[in-house]
C-alpha positions in Angstrom: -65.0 73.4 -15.8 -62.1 75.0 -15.3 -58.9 73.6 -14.8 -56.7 73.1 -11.7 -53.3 75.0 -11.2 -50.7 73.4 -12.2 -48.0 72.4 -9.5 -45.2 75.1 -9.2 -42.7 72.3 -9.1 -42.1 68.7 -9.6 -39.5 66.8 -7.5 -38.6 63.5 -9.1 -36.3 61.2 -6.9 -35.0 57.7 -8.2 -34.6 55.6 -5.3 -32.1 52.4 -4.8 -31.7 51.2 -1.8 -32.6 54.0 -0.4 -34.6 52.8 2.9 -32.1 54.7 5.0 -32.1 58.1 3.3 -35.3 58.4 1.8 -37.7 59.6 4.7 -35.0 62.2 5.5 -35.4 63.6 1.9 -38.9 63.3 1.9 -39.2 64.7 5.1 -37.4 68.2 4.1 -39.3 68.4 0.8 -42.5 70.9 1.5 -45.6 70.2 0.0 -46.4 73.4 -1.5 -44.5 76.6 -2.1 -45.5 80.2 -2.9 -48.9 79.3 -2.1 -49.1 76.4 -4.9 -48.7 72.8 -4.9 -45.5 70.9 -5.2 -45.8 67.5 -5.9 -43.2 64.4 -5.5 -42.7 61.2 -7.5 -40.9 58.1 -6.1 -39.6 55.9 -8.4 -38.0 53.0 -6.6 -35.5 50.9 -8.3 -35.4 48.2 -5.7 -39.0 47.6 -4.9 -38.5 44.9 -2.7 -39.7 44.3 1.4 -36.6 43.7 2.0 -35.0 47.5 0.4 -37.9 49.3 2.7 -38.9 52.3 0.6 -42.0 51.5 -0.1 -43.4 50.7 3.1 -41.6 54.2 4.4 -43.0 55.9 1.5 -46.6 54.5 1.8 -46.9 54.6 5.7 -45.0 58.2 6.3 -45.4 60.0 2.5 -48.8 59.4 1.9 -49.0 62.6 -0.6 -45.9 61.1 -2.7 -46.3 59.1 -5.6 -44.7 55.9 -4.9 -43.9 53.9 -8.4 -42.4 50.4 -7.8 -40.4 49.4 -10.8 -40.4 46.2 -12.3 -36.8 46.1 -12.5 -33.5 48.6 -11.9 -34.2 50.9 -14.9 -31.1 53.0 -14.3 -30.9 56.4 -13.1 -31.6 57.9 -16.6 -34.8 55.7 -17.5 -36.3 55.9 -13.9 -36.1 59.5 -13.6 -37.5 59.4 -17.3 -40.6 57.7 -16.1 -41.1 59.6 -12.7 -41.2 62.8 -15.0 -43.7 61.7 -17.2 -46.3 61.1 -14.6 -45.6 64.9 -13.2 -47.0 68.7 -14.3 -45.0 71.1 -12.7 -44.1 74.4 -14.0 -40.6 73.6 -12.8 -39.2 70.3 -12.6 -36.2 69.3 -10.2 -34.3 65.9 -10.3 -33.5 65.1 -6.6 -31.3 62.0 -5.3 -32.6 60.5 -2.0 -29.7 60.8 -0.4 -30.1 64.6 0.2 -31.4 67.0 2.3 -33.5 70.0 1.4 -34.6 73.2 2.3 -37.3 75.7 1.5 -34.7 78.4 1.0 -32.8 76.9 -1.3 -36.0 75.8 -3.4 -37.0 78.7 -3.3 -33.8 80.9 -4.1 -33.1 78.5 -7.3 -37.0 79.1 -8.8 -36.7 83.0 -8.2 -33.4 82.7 -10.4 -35.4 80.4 -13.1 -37.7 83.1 -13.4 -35.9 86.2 -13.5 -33.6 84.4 -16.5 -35.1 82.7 -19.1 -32.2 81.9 -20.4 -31.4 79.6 -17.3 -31.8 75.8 -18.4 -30.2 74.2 -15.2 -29.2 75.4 -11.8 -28.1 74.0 -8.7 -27.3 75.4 -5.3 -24.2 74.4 -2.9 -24.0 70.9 -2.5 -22.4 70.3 1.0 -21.7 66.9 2.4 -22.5 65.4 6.3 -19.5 67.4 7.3 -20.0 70.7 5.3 -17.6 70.7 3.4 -18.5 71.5 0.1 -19.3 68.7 -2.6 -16.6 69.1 -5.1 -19.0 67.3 -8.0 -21.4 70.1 -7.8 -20.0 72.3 -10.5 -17.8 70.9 -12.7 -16.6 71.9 -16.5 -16.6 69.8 -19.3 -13.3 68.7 -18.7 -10.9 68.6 -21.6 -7.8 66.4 -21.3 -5.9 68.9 -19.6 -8.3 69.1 -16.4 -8.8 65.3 -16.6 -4.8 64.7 -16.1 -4.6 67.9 -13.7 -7.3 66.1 -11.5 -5.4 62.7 -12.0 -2.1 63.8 -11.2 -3.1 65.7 -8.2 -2.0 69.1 -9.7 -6.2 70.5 -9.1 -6.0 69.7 -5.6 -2.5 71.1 -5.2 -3.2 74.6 -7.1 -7.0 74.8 -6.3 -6.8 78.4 -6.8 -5.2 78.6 -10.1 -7.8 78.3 -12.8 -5.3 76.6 -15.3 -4.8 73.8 -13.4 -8.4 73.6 -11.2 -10.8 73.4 -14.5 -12.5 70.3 -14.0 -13.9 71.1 -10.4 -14.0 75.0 -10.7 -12.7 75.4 -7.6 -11.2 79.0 -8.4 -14.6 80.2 -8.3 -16.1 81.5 -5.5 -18.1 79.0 -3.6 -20.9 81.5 -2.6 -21.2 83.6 -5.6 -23.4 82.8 -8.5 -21.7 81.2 -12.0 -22.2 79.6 -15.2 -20.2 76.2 -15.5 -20.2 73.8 -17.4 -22.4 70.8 -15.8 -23.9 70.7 -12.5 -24.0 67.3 -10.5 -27.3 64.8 -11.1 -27.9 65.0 -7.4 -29.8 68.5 -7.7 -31.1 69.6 -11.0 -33.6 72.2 -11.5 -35.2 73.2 -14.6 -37.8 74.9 -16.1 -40.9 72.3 -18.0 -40.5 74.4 -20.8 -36.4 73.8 -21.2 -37.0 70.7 -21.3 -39.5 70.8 -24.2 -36.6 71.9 -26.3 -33.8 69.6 -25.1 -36.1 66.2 -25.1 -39.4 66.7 -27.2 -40.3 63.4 -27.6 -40.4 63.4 -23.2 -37.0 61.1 -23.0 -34.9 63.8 -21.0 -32.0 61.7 -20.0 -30.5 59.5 -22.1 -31.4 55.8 -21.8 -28.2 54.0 -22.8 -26.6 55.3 -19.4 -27.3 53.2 -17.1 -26.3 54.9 -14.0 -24.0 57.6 -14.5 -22.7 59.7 -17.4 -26.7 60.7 -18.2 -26.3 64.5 -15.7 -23.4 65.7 -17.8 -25.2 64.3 -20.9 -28.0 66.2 -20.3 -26.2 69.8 -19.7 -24.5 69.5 -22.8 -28.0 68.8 -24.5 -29.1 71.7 -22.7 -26.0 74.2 -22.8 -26.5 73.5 -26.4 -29.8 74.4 -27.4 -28.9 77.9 -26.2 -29.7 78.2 -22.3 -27.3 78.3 -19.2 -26.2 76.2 -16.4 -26.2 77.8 -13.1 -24.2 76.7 -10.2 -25.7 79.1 -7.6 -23.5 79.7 -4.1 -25.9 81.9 -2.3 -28.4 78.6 -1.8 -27.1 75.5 0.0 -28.8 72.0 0.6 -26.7 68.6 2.0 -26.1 65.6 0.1 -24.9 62.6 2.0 -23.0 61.8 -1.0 -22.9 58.2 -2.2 -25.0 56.2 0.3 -26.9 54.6 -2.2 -24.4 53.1 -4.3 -21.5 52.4 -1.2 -22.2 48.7 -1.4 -20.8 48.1 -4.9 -18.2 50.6 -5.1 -16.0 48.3 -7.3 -18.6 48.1 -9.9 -19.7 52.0 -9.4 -16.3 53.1 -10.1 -15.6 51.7 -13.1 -19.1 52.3 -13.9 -18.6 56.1 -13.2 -15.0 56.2 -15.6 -16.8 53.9 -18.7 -20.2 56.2 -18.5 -18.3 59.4 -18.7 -16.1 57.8 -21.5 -19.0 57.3 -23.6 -20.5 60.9 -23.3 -17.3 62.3 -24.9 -18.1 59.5 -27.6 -21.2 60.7 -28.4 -21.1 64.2 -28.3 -17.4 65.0 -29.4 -16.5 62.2 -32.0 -19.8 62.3 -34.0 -18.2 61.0 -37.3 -17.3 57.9 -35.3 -13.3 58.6 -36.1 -11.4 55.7 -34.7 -8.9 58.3 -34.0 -11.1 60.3 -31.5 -12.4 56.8 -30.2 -9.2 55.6 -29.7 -7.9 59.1 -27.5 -10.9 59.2 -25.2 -10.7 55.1 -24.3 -7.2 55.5 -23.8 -6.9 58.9 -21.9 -10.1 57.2 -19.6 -8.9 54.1 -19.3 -5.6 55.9 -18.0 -7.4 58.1 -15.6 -9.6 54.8 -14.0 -6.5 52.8 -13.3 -4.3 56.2 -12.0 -7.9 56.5 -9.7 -7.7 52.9 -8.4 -4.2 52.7 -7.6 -4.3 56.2 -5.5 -7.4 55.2 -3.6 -5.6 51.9 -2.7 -2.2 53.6 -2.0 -4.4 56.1 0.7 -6.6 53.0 2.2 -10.0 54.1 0.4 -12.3 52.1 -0.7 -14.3 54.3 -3.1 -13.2 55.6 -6.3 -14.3 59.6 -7.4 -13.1 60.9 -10.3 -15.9 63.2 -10.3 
């Protein structure tokens, strides 16, 4: 017998509360590209009547694999889960809260395939209003960008790449770079990439619960040798933080602690309570600085990212 082709690509999308984005997302996702299959996995964090994206899923998405969890695993463990029931050639973690096109799908893979040495891409993120999503190419911030960001001085000198490292911003926004983490939103990769960064078939890491694992993983994979890709030239929309809007208190000191804890693990190995003691006080600064600016302007939500 032989065997079936494989899917080109595999879209994984963790859902949470995501009644009122997810047929949208589903709905610009096509089911085959290239002339071969794509296939979609729905894990739903909040599997209840109530949350609605089952019964959207089931009754409208018949060809996506719906899995209700038994509990909110997390962004990292759901998305773990939804990968291992997929086969693609490429694999793609998608939130539900965007919007797709077969353009941009299709720009991203031709890149993937005419670099090997591409572990990660993403196109243009742009929100409902166009503007582009600042979080869609970031570095890995050192302390300098995270107090330039803070203090205001990115947004002030967004062309000066001294003071606009954390967001990039002095790059073009329609050209093609390498950066230093792309947003968890929209990650492409190839299957085999991810044979090298996550072997045992974990690819995020677990102990983040909800954010922290995206930039976690592109320092896994910048380090085993391959590239991450913010690509200009391809654009998709992501109605940027529906899902989580309704706990923004808790998300925003979730977002701060998460990204706290990466620089933990990857840049104070030894454990130095030195190093421990820098990154808890220079985030812990930067959380607080965050709050008090989004209350001085009348916001509600906190982004540091």
């Amino acid at each position: 017998m032989s065997t079936p082709e494989l899917p080109l690509l595999s879209i994984v999308i963790v859902a949470y509360k995501s009644r009122d984005e997810i047929g949208a997302c589903l709905a610009s996702l096509p089911r085959a590209l290239e002339g071969r299959a794509v296939e979609m996995v729905v894990v739903d964090n909040s599997p209840t009547a109530e949350a609605g994206v089952g019964e959207i899923a089931r009754r409208d998405f018949p060809h996506v694999d719906y899995v209700p969890a038994p509990e909110n695993l997390g962004f990292g463990r759901a998305n773990n889960r939804g990968c291992a029931r997929t086969r693609g050639e490429f694999v793609l973690f998608l939130n539900p809260d965007t919007v797709c096109n077969d353009a941009a799908l299709t720009h991203c893979l031709a890149q993937l395939r005419a670099d090997p040495r591409i572990g990660l891409i993403s196109p243009r993120l742009e929100l409902a209003d166009g503007s582009m999503d600042l979080a869609c190419r970031r570095s890995i911030p050192t302390l300098w960008d995270g107090f330039c960001r803070a203090s205001g001085l990115a947004a002030a000198f967004p062309r000066t790449a001294f003071f606009s490292g954390y967001n990039l911003t002095h790059l073009s926004a329609d050209g093609a770079h390498d950066v230093g983490a792309i947003n968890g939103a929209f990650m492409l990769t190839p299957r085999r990439v991810l044979g090298r960064v996550a072997p045992g078939g974990e690819v995020f890491d677990a102990s983040f619960f909800m954010y922290g694992d995206d930039l976690d993983l592109c320092i896994r994979v910048a380090r085993a040798g391959f590239r991450i890709v913010y690509d200009g030239r391809a654009r998709i929309t992501h109605l940027k933080g529906v899902s989580v809007a309704r706990d923004l208190d808790k998300m925003s000191q979730a977002i701060f602690d998460a990204n706290r804890d990466v620089y933990l693990k990857h840049f104070n190995p030894r454990g130095s309570w030195l190093v421990r003691w820098k990154y808890t006080l220079a985030f812990g600064a930067w959380k607080h600085l965050a709050r008090l600016k989004a209350r001085l302007r009348g916001h509600r939500q906190v982004r540091p990212l």
